[in-house]
Biotite code that builds the C-alpha atoms (Angstrom):
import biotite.structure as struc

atoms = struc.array([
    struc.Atom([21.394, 12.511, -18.321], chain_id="A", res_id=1, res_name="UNK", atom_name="CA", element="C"),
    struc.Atom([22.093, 15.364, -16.500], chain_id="A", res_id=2, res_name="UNK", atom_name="CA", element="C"),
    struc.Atom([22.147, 14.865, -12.356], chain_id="A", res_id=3, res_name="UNK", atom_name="CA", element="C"),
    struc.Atom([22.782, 16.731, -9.507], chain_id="A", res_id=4, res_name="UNK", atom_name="CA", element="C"),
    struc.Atom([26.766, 16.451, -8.161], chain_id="A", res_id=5, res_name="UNK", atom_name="CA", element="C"),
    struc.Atom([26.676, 18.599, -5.105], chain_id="A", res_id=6, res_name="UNK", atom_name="CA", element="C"),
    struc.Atom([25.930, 18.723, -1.594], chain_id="A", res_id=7, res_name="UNK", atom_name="CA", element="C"),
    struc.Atom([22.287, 17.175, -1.063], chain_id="A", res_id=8, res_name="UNK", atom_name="CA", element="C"),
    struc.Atom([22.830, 18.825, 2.365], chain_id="A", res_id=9, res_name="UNK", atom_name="CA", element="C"),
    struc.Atom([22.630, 21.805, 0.845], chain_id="A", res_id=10, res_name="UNK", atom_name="CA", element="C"),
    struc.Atom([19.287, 21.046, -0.517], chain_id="A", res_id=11, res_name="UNK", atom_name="CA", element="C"),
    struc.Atom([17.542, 20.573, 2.484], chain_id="A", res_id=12, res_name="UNK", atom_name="CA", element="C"),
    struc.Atom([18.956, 23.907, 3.720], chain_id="A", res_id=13, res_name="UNK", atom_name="CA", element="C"),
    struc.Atom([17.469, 25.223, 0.785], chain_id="A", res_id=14, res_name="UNK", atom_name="CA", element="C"),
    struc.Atom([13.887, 24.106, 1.440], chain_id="A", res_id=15, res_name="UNK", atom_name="CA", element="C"),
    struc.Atom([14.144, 24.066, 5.004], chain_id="A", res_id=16, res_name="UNK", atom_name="CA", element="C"),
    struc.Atom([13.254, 20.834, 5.915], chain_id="A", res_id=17, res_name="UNK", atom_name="CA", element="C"),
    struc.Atom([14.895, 17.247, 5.951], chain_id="A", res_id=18, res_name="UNK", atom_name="CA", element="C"),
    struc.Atom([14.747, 15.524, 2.240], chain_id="A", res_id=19, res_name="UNK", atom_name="CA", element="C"),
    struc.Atom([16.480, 12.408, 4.142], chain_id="A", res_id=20, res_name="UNK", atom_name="CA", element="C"),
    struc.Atom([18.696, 12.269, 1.429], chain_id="A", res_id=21, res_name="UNK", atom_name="CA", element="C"),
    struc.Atom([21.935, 10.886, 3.659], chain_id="A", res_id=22, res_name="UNK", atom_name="CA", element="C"),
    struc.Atom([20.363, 7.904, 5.076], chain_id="A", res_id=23, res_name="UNK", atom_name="CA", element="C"),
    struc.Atom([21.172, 7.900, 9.162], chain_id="A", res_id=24, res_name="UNK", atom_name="CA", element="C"),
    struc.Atom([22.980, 10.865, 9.005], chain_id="A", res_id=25, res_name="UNK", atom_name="CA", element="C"),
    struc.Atom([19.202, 12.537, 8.634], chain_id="A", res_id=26, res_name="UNK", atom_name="CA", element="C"),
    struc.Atom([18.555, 11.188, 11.623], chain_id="A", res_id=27, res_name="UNK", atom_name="CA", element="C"),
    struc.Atom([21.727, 12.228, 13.948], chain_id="A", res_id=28, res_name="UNK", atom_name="CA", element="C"),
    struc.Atom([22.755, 15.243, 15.333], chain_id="A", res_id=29, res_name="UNK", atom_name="CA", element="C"),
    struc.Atom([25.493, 15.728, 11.950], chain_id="A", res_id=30, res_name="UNK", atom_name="CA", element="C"),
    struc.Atom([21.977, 16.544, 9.839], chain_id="A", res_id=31, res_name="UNK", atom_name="CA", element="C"),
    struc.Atom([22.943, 20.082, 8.760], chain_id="A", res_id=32, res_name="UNK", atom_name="CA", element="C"),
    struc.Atom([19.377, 21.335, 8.917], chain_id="A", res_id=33, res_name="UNK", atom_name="CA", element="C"),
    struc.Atom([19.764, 20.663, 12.816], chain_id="A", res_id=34, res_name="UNK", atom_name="CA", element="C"),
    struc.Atom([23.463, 22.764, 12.772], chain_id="A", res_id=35, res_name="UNK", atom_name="CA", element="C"),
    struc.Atom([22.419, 25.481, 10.072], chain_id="A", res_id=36, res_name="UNK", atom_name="CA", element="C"),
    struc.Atom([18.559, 27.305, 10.069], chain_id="A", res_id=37, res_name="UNK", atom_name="CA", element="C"),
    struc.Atom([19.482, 28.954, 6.732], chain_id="A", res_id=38, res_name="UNK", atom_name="CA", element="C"),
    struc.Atom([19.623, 28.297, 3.147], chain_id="A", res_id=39, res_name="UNK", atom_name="CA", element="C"),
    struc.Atom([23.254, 27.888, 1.487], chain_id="A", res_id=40, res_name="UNK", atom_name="CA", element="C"),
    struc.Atom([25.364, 30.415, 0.176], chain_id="A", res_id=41, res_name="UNK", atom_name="CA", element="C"),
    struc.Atom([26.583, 33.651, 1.756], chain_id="A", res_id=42, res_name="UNK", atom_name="CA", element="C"),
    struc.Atom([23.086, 35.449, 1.020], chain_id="A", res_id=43, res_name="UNK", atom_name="CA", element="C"),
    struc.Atom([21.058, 32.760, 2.894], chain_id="A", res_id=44, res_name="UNK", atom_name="CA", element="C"),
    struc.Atom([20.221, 34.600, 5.797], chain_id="A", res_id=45, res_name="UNK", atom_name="CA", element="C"),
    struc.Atom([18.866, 37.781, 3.689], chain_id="A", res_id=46, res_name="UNK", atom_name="CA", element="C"),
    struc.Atom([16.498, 34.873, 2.046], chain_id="A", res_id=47, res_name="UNK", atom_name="CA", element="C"),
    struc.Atom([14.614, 34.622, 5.091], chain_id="A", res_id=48, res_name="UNK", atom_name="CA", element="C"),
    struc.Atom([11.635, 37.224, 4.075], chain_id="A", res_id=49, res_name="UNK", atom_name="CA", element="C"),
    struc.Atom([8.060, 36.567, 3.392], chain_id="A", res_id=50, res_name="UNK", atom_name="CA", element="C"),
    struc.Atom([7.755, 34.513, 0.452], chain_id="A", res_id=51, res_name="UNK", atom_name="CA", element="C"),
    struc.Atom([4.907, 35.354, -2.344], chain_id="A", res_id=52, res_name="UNK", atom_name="CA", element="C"),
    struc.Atom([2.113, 32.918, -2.989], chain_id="A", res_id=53, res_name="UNK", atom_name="CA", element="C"),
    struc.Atom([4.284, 31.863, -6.501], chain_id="A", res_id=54, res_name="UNK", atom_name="CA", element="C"),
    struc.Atom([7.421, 31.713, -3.770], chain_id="A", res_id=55, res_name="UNK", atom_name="CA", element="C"),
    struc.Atom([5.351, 29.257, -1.925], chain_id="A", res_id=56, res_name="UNK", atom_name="CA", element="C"),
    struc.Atom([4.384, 27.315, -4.038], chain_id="A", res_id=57, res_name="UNK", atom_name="CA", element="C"),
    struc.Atom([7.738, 26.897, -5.692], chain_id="A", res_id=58, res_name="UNK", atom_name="CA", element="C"),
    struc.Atom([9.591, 25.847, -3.047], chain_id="A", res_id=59, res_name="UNK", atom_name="CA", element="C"),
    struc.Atom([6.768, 23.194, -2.551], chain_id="A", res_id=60, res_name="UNK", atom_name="CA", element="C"),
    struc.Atom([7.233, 21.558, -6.040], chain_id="A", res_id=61, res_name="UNK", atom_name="CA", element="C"),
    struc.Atom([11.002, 21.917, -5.493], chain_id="A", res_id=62, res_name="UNK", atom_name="CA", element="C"),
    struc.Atom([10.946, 20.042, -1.898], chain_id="A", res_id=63, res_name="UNK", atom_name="CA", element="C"),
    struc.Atom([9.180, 17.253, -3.127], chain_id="A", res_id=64, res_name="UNK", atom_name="CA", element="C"),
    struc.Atom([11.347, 16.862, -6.654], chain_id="A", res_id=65, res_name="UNK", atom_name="CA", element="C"),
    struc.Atom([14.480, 17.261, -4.815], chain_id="A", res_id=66, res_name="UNK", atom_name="CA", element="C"),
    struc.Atom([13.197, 14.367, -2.219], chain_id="A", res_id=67, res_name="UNK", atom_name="CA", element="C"),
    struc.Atom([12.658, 12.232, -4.835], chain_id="A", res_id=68, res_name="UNK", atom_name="CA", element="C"),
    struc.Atom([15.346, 12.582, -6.764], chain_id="A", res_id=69, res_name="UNK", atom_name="CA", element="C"),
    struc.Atom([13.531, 13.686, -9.983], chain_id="A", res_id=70, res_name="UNK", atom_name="CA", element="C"),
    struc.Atom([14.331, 16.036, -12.979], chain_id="A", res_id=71, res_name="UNK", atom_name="CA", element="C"),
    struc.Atom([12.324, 18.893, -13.809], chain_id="A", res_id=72, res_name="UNK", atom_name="CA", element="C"),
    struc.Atom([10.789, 17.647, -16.788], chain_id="A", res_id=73, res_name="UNK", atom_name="CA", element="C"),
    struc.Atom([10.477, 13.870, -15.255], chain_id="A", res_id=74, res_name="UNK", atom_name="CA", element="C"),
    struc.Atom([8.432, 15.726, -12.384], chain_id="A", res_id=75, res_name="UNK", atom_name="CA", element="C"),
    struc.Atom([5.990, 17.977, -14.545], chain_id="A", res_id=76, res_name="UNK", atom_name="CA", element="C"),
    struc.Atom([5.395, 13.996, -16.439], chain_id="A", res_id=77, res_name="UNK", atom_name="CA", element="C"),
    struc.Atom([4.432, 12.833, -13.547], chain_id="A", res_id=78, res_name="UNK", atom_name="CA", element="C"),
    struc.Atom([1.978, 15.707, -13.169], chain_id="A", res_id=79, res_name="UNK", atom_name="CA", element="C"),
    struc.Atom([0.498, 15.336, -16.733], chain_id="A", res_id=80, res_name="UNK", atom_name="CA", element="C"),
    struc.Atom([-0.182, 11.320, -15.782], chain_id="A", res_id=81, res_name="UNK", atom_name="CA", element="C"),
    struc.Atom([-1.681, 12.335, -12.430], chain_id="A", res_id=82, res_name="UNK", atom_name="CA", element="C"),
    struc.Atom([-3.876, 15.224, -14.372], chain_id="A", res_id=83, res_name="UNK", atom_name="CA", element="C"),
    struc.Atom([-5.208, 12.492, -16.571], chain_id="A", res_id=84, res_name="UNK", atom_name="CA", element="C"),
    struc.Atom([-5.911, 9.850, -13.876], chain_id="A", res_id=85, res_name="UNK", atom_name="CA", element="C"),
    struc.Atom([-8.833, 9.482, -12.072], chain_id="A", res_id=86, res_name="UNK", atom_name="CA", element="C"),
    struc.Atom([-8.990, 10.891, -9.093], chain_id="A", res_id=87, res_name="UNK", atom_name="CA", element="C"),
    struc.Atom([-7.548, 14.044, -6.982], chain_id="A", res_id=88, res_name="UNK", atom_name="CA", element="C"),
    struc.Atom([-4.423, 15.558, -9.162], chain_id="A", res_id=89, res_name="UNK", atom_name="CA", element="C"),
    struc.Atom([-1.763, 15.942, -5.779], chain_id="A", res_id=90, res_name="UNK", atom_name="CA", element="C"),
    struc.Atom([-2.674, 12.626, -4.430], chain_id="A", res_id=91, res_name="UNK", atom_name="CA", element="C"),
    struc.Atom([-2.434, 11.254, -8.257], chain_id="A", res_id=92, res_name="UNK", atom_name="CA", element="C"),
    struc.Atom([0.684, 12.016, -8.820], chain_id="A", res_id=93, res_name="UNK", atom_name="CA", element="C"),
    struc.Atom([2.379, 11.710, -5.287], chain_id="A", res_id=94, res_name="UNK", atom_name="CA", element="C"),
    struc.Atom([1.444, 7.944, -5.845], chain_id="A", res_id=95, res_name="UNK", atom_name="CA", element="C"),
    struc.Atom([2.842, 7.455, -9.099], chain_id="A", res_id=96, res_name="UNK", atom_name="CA", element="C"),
    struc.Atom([6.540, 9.081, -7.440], chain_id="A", res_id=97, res_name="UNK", atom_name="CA", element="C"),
    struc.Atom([6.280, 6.263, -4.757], chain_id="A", res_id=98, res_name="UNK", atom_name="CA", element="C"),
    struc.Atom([5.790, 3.598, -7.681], chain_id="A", res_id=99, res_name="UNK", atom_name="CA", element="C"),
    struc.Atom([9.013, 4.500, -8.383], chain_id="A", res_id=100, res_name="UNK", atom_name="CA", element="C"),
    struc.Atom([11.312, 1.458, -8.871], chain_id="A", res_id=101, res_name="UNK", atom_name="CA", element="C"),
    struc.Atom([14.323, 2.955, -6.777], chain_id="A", res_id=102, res_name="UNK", atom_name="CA", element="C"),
    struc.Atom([11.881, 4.821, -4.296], chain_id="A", res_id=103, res_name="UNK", atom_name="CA", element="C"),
    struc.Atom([10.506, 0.774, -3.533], chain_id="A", res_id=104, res_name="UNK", atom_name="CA", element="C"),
    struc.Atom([13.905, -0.389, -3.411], chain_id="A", res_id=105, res_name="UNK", atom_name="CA", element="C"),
    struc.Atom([14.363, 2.448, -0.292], chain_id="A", res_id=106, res_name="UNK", atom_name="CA", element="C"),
    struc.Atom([11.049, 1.605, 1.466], chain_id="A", res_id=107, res_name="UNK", atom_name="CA", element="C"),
    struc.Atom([11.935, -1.547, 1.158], chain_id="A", res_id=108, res_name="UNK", atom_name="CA", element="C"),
    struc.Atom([14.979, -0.567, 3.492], chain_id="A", res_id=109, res_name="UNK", atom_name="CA", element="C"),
    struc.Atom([17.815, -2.015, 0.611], chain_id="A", res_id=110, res_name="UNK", atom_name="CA", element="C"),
    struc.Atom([19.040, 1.362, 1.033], chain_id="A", res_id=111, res_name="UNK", atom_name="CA", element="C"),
    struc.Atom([19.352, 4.006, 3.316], chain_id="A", res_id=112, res_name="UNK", atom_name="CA", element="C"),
    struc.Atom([18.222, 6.633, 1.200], chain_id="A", res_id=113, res_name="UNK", atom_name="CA", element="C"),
    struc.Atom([17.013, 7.692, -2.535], chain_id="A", res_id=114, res_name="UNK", atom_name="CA", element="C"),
    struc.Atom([20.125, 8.271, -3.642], chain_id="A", res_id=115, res_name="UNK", atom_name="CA", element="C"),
    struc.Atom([21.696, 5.498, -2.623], chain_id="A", res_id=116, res_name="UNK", atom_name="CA", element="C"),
    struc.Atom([18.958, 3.297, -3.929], chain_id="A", res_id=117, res_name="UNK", atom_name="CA", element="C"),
    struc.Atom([18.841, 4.855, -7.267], chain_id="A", res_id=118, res_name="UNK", atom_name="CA", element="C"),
    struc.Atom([22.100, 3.918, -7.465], chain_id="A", res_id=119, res_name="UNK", atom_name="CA", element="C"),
    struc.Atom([21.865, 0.280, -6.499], chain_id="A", res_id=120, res_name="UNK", atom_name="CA", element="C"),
    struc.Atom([19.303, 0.342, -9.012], chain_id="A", res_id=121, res_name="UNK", atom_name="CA", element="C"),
    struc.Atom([21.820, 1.428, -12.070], chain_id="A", res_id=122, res_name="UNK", atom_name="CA", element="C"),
    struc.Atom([24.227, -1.105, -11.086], chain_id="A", res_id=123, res_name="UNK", atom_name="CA", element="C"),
    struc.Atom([21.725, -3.717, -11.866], chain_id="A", res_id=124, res_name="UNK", atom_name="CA", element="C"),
    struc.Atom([21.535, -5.627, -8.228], chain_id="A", res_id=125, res_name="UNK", atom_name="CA", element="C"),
    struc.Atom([17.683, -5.896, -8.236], chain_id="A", res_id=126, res_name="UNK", atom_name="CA", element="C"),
    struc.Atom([15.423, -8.050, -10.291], chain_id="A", res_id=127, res_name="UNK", atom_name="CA", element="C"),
    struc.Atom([11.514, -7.925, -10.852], chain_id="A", res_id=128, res_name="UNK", atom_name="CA", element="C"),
    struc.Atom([9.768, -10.852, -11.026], chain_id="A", res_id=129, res_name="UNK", atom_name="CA", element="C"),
    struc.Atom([13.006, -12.296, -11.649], chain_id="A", res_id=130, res_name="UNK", atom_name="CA", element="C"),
    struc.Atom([14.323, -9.943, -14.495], chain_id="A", res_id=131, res_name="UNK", atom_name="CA", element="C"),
    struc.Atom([16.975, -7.282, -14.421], chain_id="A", res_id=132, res_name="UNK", atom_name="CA", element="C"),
    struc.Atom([15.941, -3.665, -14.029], chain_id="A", res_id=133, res_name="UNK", atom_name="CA", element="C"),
    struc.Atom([18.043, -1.343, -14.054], chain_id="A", res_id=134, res_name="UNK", atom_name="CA", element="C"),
    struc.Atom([15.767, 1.405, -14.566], chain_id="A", res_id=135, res_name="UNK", atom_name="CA", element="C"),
    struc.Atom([15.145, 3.775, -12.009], chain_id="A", res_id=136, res_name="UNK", atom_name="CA", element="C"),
    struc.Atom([11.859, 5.487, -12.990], chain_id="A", res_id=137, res_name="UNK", atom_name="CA", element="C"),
    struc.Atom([10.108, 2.048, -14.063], chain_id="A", res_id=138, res_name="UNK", atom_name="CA", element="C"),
    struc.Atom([6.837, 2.487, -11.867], chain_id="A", res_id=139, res_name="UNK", atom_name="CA", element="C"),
    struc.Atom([5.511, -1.226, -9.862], chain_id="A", res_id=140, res_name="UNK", atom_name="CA", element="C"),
    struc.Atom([2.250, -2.730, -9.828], chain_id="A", res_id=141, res_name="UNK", atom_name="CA", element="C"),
    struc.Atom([0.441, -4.966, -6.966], chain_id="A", res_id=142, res_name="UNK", atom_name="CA", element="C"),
    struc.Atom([2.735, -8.311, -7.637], chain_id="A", res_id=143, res_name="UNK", atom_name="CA", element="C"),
    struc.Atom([5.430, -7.504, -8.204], chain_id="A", res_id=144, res_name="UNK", atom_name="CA", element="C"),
    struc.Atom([8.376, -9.238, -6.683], chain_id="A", res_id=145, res_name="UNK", atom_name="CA", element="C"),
    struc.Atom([11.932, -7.521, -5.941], chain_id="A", res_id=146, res_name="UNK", atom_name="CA", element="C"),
    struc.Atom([14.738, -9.705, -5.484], chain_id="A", res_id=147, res_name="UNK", atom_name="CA", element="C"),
    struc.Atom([18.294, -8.781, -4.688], chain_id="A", res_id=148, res_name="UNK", atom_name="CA", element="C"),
    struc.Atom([20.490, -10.257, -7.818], chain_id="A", res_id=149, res_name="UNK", atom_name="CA", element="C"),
    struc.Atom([22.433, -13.637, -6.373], chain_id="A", res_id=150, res_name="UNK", atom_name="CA", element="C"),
    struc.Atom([25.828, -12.502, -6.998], chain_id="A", res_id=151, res_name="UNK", atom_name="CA", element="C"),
    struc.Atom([25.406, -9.264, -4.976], chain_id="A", res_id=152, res_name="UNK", atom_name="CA", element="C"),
    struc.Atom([23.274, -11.006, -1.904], chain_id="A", res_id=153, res_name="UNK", atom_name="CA", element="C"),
    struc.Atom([27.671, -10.900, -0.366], chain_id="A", res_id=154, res_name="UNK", atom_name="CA", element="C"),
    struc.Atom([27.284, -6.919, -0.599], chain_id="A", res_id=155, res_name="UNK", atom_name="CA", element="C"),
    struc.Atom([27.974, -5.332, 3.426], chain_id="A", res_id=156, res_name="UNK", atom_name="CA", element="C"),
    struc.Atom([24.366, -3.435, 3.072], chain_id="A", res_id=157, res_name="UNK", atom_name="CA", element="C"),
    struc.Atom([22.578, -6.438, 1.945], chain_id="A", res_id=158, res_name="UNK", atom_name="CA", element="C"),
    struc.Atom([25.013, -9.035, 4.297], chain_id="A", res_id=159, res_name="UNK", atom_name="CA", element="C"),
    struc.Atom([23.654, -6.222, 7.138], chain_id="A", res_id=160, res_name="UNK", atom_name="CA", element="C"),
    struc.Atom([20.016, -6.281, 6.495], chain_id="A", res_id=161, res_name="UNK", atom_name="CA", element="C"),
    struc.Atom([19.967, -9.704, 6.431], chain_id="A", res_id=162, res_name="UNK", atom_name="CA", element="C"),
    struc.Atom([21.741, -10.081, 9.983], chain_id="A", res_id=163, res_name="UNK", atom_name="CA", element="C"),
    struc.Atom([19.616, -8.063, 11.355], chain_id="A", res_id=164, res_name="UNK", atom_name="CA", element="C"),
    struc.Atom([16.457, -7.568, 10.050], chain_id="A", res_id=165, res_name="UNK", atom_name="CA", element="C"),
    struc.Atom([13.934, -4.629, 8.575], chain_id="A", res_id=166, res_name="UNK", atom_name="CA", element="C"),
    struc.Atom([15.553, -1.834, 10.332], chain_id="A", res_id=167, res_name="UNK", atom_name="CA", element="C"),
    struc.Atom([12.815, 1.079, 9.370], chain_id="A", res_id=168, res_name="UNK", atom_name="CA", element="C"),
    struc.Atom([9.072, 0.236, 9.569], chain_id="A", res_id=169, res_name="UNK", atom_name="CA", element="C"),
    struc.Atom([7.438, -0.365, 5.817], chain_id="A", res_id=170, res_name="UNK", atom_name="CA", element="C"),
    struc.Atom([4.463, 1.069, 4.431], chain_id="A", res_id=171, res_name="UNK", atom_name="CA", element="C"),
    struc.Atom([1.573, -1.383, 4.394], chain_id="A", res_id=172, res_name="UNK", atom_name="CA", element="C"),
    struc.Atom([1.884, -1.101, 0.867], chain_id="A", res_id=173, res_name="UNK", atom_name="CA", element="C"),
    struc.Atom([4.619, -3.437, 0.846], chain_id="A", res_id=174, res_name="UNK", atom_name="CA", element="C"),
    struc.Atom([6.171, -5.914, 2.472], chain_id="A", res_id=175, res_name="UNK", atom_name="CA", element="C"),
    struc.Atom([9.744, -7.066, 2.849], chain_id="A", res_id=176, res_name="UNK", atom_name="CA", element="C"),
    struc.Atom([11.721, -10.475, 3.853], chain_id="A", res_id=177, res_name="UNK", atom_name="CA", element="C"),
    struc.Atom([15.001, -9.287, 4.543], chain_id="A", res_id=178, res_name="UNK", atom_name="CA", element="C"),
    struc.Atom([16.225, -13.009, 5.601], chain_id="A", res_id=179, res_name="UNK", atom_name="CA", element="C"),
    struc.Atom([15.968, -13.610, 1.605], chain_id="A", res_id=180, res_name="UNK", atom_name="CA", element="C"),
    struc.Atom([15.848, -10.154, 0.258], chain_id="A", res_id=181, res_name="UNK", atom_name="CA", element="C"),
    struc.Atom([12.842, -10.359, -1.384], chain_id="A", res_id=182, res_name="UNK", atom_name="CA", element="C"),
    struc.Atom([10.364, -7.721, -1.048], chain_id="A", res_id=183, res_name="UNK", atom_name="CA", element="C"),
    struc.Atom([6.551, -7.717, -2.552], chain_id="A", res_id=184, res_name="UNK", atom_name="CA", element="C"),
    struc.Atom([4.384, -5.036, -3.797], chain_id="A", res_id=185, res_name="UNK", atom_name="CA", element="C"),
    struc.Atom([0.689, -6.010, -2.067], chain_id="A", res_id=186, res_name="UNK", atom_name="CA", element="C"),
    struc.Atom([-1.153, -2.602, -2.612], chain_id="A", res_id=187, res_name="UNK", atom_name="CA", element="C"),
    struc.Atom([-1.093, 0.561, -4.997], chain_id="A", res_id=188, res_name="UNK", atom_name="CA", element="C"),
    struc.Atom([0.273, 3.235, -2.404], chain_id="A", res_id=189, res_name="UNK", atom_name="CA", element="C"),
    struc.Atom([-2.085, 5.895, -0.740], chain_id="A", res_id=190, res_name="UNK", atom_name="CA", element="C"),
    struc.Atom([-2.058, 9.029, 0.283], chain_id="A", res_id=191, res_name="UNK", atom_name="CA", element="C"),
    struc.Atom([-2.604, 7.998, 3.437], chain_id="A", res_id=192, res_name="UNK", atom_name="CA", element="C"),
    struc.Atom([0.955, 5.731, 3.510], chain_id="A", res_id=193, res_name="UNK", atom_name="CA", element="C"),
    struc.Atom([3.567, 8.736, 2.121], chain_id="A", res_id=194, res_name="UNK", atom_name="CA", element="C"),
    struc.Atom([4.962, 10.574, 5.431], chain_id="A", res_id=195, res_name="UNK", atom_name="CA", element="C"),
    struc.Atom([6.582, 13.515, 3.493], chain_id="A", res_id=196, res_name="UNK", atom_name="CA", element="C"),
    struc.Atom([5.565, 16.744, 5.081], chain_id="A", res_id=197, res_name="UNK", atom_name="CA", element="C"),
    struc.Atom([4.547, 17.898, 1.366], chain_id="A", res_id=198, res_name="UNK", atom_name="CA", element="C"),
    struc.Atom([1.215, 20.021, 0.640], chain_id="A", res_id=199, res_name="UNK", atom_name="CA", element="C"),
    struc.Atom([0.920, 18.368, -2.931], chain_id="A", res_id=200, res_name="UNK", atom_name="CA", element="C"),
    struc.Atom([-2.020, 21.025, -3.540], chain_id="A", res_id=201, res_name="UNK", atom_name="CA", element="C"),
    struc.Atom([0.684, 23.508, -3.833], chain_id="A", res_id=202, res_name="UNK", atom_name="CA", element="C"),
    struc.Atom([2.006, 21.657, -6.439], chain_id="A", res_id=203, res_name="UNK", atom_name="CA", element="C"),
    struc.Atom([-0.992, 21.635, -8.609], chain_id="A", res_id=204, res_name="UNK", atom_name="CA", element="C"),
    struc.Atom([-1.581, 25.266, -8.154], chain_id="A", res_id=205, res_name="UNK", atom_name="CA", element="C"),
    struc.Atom([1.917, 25.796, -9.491], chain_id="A", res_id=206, res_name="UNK", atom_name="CA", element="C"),
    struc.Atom([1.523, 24.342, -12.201], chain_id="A", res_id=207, res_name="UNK", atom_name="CA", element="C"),
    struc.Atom([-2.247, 25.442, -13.096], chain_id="A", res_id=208, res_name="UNK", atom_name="CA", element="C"),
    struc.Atom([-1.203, 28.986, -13.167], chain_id="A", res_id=209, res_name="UNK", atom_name="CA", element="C"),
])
């Protein structure tokens, strides 16, 4: 499957925001969004002009793929699901992108950002209700219960959350026990519980055109 191999810094100076894709880097003063105001590449200041309604919403869709982590035809799935659920379309599908197995795995605070919980995913560390997943995309449901894999509880990430404790708040959602690695799934997610800056009408618009 094709992924993306460069910079994520460079994709939050693309959409002008943090995409907290670096873990605590995001939140020092290193975060290149903090150091540079303009989009990558020797053009990027010239990109700074009044952006057309299509512009607009474009760089919406593309903030919230690229903060998730998701393909281009993964994301406009998502959208199809969320179209045919009941409900409002945005809210829809920014709830199905938080059901996200390695998105969990990061609120959870396993990892210290998508990325790096997608790929703690791959190499098959968590289990759901006490089977391997190694999936990625597979979406959770109220019961579920994530467990970190016995033979990787001796990883320095896990070994550190375990010394000393949740270190992020988590959504109400879910909830965590980071003295056994466990977390549980209690609630489906609400709008309500996603603190991404994203205006998911945007997104809808783009892709009702």
């Amino acid at each position: 499957m094709a992924r993306y191999t460069d910079s994520v810094c460079r994709l939050c100076r693309r959409e002008g925001t943090k995409l907290f894709l670096k873990g605590d880097r995001c939140y020092s003063a290193k975060c290149s969004v903090l150091k540079r105001h303009t989009p990558p590449g020797q053009h990027g200041q010239a990109r700074a002009r009044k952006q057309s309604e299509y512009g607009v919403q474009l760089r919406e869709k593309q903030k919230c793929r690229r903060a998730y982590g998701v393909l281009e035809s993964q994301f406009r799935k998502y959208f199809d699901m969320a179209t045919n659920m009941r409900g409002i379309t945005g809210e829809n599908m920014l709830c199905l992108l938080e059901r996200r197995f390695d998105n969990v795995v990061y609120r959870l605070g396993f990892g210290e950002s998508r990325p790096m919980a997608r790929q703690l995913v791959l190499h098959g560390h968590f289990r759901i209700n006490g089977k391997k997943v190694d999936i990625p995309s597979y979406l959770v449901k109220p019961g579920d219960i994530i467990s970190v894999k016995e033979r990787s509880r001796d990883l320095q990430c896990f070994k550190a959350l375990r010394e000393q404790g949740a270190g992020k708040p988590v959504p109400k959602w879910l909830e965590v026990d980071a003295e056994n690695l466990t977390g549980k799934i209690v609630a489906m997610p609400e709008r309500d519980d996603i603190d991404l800056t994203i205006e998911e009408h945007l997104i809808v618009e783009f892709y009702s055109r």
